[in-house]
N, C-alpha and C positions, 0 to 999 in steps of 0.2 A: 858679192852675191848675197844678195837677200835671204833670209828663212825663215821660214814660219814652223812658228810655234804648235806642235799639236795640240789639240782638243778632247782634252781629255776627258769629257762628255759626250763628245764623237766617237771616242775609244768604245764606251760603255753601251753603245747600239747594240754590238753584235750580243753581248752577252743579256740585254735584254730583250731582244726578241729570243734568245733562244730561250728566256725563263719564260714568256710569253707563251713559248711550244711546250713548255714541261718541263724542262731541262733541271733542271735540282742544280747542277753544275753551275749551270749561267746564272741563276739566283747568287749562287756561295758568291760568284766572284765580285757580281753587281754591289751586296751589300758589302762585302770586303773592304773594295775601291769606298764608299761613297759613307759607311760608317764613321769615321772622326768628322766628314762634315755635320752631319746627321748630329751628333756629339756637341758641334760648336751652337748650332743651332739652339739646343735643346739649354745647354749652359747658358746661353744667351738671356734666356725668357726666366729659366728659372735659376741661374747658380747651378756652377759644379758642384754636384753630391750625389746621391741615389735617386731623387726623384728624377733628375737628367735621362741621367741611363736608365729607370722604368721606360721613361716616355721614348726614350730609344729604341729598347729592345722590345716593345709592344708596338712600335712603328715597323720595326723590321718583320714580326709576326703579321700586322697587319699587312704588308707588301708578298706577303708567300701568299695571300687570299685574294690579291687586289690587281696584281701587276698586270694579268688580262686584261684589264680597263683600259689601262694608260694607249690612245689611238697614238700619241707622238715619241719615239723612244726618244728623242734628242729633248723632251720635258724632263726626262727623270729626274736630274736633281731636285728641281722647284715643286717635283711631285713627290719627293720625299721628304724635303725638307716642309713643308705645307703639314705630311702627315705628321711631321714628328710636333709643328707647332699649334698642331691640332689638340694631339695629348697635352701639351704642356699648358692649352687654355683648359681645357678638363682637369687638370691638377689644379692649378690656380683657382677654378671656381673650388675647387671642394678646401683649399684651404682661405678662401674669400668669398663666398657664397654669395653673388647681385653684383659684385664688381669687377667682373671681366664679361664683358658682355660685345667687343667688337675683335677682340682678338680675331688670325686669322679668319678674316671674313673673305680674306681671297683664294678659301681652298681650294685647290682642283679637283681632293677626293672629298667628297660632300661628305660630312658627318652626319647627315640627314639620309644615306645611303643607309638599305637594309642589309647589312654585314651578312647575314644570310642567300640572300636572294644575290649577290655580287657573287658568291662563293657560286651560286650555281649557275651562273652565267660564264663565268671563269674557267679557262681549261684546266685549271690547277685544280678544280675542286673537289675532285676525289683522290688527287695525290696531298693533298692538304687532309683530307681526312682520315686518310689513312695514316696519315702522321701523328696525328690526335689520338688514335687508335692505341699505337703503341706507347701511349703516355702510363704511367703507373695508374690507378686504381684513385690514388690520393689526387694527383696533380690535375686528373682528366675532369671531374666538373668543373673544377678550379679555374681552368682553359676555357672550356668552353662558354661560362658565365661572362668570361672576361672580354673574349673575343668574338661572340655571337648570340648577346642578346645585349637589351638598352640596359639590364640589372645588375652593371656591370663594373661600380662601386668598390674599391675595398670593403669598405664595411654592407654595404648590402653581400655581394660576396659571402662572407663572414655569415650571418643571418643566416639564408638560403644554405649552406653547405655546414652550419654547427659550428663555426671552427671559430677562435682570435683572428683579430685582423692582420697579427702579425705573422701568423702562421699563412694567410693568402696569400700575403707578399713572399714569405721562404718558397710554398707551394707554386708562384707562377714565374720565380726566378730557376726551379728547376724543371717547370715546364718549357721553358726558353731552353735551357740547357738540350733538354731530351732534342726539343723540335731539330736544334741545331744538329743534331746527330743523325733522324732517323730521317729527315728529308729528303737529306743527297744520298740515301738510298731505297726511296718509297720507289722511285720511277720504275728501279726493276722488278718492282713484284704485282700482283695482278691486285685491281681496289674494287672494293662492293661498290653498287652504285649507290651513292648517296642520295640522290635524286630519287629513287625508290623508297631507301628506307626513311627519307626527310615525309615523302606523299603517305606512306602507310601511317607513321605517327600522329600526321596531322589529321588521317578520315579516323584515328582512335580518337585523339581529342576532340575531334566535332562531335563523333557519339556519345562521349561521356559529358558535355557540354548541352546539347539538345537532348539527354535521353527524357527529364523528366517532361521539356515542352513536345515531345512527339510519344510522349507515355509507353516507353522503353522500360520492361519490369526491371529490377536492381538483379534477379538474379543472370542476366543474361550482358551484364558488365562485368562478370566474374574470371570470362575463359581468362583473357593475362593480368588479371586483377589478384592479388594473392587476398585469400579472406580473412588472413590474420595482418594484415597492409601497416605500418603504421603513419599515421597520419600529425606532421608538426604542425599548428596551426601560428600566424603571425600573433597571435595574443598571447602565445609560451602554451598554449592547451597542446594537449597530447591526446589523439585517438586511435582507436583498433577497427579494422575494418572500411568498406566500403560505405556503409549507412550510414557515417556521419557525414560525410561530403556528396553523398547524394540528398541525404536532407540540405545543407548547405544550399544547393543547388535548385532545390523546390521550394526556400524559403524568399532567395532572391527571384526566381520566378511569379512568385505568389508578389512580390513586390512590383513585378514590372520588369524584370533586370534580365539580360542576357548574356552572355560572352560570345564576344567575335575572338577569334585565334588571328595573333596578328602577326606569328613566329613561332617555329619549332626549329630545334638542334637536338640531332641524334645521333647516338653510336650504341652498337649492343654495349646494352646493359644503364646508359643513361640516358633519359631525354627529357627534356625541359621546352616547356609550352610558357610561350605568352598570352593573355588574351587581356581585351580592353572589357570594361563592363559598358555595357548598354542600355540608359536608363530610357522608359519610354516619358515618362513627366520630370526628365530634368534628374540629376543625381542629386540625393538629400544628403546635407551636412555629415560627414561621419562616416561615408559607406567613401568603399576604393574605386577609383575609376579604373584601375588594372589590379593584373595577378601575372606572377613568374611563378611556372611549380616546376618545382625539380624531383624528380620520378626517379628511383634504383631500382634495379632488375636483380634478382635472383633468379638463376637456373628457368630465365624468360619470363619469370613474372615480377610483378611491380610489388614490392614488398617495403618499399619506404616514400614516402610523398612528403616534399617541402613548400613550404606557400608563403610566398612574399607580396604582400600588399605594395602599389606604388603609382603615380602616374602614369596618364595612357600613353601605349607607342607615341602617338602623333604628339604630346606634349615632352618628351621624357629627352 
């Protein structure tokens, strides 16, 4: 008598649709099963070391935001294994900069996908955020830069949040750590809606964005504006208050310039905007065609603003 061999990616159905439903549970055990492949993969591209297992455990992160996409559960492997060879050409490029340029070209999960806008489409995306929630103080921009927006860099990272870049890497190895903890028990506790607070941040940054082009007085950007704010600028300048970055704002206007918001990520107490710059005659030599600001909240107001210059969403 004949026997067949099980399928042990047939195995792995039930527990991805039930991550698919929410399930914390059925996530733990999908990546359980399917991490040392995930592992070989990653070794494959770059060598067993640490960068492997970044590109691992920031695919596994990436699959607690993503797995609502997948329409075939019997894809999963080739849909994680794809993600993980996804990071590992993003590492490649940043330690070879123009010479990985076809690497996974067969992704399932498009890298061109807005990390954001998948989260809110996803059933997961407010048990993922609340996950994020319970991150430390330290880890949580740290997360979020990494995992939901394009500035998302070690060393841009670094930049944007003050820190060494070795210190991002400590901070999103213990963000991995926390997520794996608070996960497989977000499902039982009640989650804000992100979709809310994601729509509120972004009608603030349109209005601090358009106030000087619809001549919006400065003192009427103050209600969650602290007026002693301080403000990092990407040159290492340091300011106090709202009035430098609303002049900023009427200088690049008086120019022609505009910002489109092309991304927000928020949680009380952080939120970070993307916007492209908008030139009407073409962008002159020298000026940024984007901005990442990463915003702190104190006791509900914005008391710290960071600003990273860089390429626009669509190129980045």
């Amino acid at each position: 008598m004949s026997s067949v061999r099980p399928d042990p990616v047939a195995d792995m159905e039930p527990f991805v649709r039930a991550a698919q439903q929410g399930d914390p549970d059925g996530l733990a055990r999908l990546l359980q099963h399917e991490y040392p492949g995930m592992r070989a993969v990653a070794a494959g591209v770059l060598g067993a070391g640490p960068d492997a297992e970044d590109a691992c455990q920031d695919a596994a992160v990436t699959t607690l935001a993503r797995i609502g996409d997948l329409r075939d559960p019997s894809k999963i492997r080739p849909w994680l294994h794809s993600i993980v060879r996804n990071n590992c050409r993003m590492i490649l490029r940043n330690r070879m900069p123009g010479l990985v340029e076809s690497a996974g070209a067969e992704l399932i999960a498009s890298s061109l996908d807005d990390p954001v806008a998948t989260i809110e489409r996803s059933a997961l995306r407010d048990l993922v955020w609340h996950g994020l929630r319970q991150l430390t103080p330290a880890t949580l921009p740290v997360a979020m830069l990494r995992y939901f927006t394009v500035r998302n860099s070690y060393e841009e990272i670094a930049m944007l949040c003050g820190i060494p870049v070795g210190t991002v890497r400590s901070r999103l190895s213990d963000a991995r750590r926390q997520l794996a903890t608070v996960l497989p028990l977000a499902s039982h506790h009640r989650h804000l809606d992100q979709g809310a607070i994601s729509t509120e941040r972004a009608e603030e940054a349109a209005a601090i964005f358009s106030a000087v082009a619809n001549c919006v007085p400065l003192p009427s950007l103050h209600e969650r504006w602290a007026e002693d704010l301080v403000m990092y600028w990407p040159s290492g300048r340091i300011s106090t208050g709202l009035a430098p970055i609303y002049d900023i704002l009427h200088s690049d206007y008086q120019m022609g310039a505009t910002h489109r918001l092309t991304g927000v990520a928020s949680t009380p107490g952080i939120t970070i905007w993307e916007a492209d710059a908008i030139y009407e005659s073409g962008r002159p030599d020298g000026y940024p065609a984007a901005g990442t600001w990463l915003l702190r909240e104190r006791a509900g107001r914005v008391c710290e603003v960071r600003l990273l210059y860089g390429s626009s969403a669509s190129s980045a």
